[in-house]
N, C-alpha and C positions, 0 to 999 in steps of 0.2 A: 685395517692396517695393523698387524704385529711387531713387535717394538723386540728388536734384537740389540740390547745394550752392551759394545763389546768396551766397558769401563770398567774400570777399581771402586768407583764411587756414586752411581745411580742411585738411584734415592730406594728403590723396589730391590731390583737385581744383582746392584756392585757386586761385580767381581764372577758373580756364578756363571759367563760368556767371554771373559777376558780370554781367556784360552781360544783363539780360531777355530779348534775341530769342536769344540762347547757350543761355538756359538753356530756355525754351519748348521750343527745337526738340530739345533735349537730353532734357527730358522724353518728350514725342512718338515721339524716338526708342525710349527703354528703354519705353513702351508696346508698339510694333511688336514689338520685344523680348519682351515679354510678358508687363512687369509688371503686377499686379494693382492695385496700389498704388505711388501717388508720392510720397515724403514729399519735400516742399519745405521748407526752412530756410535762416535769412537770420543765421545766430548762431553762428560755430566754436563748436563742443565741445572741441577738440582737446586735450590737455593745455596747460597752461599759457594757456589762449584768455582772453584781453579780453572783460566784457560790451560788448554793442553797442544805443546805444542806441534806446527803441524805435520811434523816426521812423523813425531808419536803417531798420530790420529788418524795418518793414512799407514803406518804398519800397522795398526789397530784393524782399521775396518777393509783394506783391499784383501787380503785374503778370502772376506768373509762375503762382502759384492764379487767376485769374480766365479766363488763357488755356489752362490745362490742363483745370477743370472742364467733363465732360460730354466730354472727350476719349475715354475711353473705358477707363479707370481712376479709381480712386476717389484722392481728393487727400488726404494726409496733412499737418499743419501741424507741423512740428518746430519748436517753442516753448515756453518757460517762460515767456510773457507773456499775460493775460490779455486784455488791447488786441489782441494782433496774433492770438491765438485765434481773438476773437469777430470780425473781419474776415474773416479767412479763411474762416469757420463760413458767414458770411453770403454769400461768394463762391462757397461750392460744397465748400467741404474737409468731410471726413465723419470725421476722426481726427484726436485731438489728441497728436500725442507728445512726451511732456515727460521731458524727462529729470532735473528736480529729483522728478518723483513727485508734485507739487502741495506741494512743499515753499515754491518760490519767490516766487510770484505767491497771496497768502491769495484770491484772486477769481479763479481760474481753475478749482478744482472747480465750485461753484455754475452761473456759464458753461456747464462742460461738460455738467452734468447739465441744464439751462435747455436747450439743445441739441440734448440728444438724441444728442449722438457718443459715438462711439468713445473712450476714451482708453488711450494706453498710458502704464503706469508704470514708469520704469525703474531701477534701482539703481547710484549712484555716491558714492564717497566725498569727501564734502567739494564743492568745485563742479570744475569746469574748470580753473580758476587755479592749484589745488593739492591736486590730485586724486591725484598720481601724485608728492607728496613724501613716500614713504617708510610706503607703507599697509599697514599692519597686520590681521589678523583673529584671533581664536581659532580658526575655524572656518570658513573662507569659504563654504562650501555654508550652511553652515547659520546664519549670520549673514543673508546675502543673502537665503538665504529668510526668515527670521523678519521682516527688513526690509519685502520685499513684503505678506507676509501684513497688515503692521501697514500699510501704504500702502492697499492693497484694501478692508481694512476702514475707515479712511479716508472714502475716496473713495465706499465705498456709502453712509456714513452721510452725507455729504454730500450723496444724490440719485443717483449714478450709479448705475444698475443694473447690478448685479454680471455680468450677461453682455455687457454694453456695456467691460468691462476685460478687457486685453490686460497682460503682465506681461513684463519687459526685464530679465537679469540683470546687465548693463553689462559687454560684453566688455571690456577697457579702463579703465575706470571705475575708474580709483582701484584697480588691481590689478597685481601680479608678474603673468609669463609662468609662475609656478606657479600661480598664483591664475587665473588662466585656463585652463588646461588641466585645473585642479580641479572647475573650473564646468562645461567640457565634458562631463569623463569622467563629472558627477553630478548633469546637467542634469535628471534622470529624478525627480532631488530637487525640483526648480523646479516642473516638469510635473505633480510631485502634487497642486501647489497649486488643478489646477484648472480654471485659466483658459488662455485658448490663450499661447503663451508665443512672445515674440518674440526671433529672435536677429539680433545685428549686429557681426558679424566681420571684415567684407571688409576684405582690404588691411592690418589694425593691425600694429599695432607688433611685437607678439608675433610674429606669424608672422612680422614681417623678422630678428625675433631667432633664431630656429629656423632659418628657410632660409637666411640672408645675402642676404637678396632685397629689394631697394630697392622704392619703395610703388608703383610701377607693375608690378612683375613677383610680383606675391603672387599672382596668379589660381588657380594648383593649391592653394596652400595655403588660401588660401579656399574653393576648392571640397572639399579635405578635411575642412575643419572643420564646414562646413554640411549632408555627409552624414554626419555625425559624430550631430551636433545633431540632425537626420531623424528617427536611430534611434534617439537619448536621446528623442523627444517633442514637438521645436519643431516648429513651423507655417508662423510668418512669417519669412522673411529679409530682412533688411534689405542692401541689396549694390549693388555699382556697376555690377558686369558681367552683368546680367541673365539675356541667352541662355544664356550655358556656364554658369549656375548654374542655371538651369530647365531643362534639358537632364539636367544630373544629375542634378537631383533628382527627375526625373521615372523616373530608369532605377530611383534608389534606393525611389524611391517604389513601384514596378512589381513590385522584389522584396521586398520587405516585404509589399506584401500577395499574393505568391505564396506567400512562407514560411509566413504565416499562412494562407492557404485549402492547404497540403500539409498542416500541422500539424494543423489541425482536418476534413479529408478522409480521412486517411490513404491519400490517393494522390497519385501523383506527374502534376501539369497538363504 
């Protein structure tokens, strides 16, 4: 999944996709790349991020769904907006990902499931604005998941068909850099839940705090944490730099199911 931020203030990006024909050809590009999925968004998440309101944020991102659709990847809507949803739904996007969980917007389950898409539900504390003052868990593995499971259910009862959800532990979201690495090392916990499980690491915070590495130079430690995540159970990556994260994950993918076809062969391929 390639992250086409058309914001002023993304935490990685801001600004260098605000521009429509920027962000199209930006798309375009991490297709060639060879992402499967685009998720377009017109709304930082970032900590501390400003709602944007939702004129803004469908002039923002319809231009940029309308010219992607039928590119040759499937278009993701990154939104908690019910309005900017059902436009994008209509332009061609096949995924809603929301990262309140369908907390936000009370008319954006209904929508989804009216639809027929994808949605993914993601887990964060609190919103954006004050996500990351000072988050607390008992138990972060198992708060997060109890979260999801209670969203999932949610959301079926609402219409969605339970294999139409995708499930987000919020790397980031309202969590320490233990609280992430917790999530990591017990991802396997998420994964039980079911559903394909999406992860979205690239570039945060966390890994600048571990490496000393500014938000342009996280690419190794992205790519560690995402064959981290592989082998914990995820499926979807959510990520900026495409190629050298498919590239991996295709080696780690390769040996993973060698390991398994030696294991259940008892011979060596």
């Amino acid at each position: 999944m390639g992250i086409v931020n058309v914001t002023p203030d993304s935490f990685s990006d801001g600004g260098l996709f605000l521009d429509p024909a920027r962000a199209i050809e930006h798309g375009k590009h991490l297709i060639e790349e060879g992402a499967a999925i685009v998720d377009v968004g017109g709304e930082s998440t970032r900590p501390g991020a400003e709602p944007v309101p939702e004129a803004e944020e469908l002039r923002r991102v319809m231009p940029v769904v309308e010219a992607l659709a039928g590119a040759g990847a499937e278009i993701s809507i990154d939104t908690t907006k019910a309005e900017v949803a059902r436009r994008a739904l209509e332009a061609g996007a096949t995924i809603v990902n929301d990262v309140s969980a369908l907390r936000f917007d009370p008319g954006l389950a209904a929508l989804t499931a009216e639809a027929g898409a994808t949605c993914v539900l993601m887990h964060m504390l609190g919103e954006p604005r004050t996500m990351q003052a000072d988050p607390r868990y008992d138990d972060v593995v198992a708060d997060v998941k109890a979260f999801l499971e209670e969203r999932l259910a949610f959301a079926v009862a609402r219409g969605i068909p339970e294999e139409r959800v995708w499930l987000d532990p919020g790397i980031g979201f309202g969590k320490t850099v233990d609280h992430n690495l917790e999530l990591i090392d017990r991802l396997d916990e998420i994964v039980a839940i079911g559903r394909p499980v999406v992860f979205g690491a690239s570039r945060k915070t966390f890994l600048g705090k571990i490496t000393g590495r500014q938000v342009d130079e996280r690419l190794a430690g992205t790519i560690a944490v995402n064959i981290i995540a592989y082998r914990r159970g995820a499926r979807v990556f959510r990520v900026h730099d495409v190629a050298e994260t498919a590239d991996a994950l295709k080696v780690t993918a390769a040996t993973v199911r060698r390991a398994w076809t030696t294991s259940h062969s008892g011979t060596a391929g």
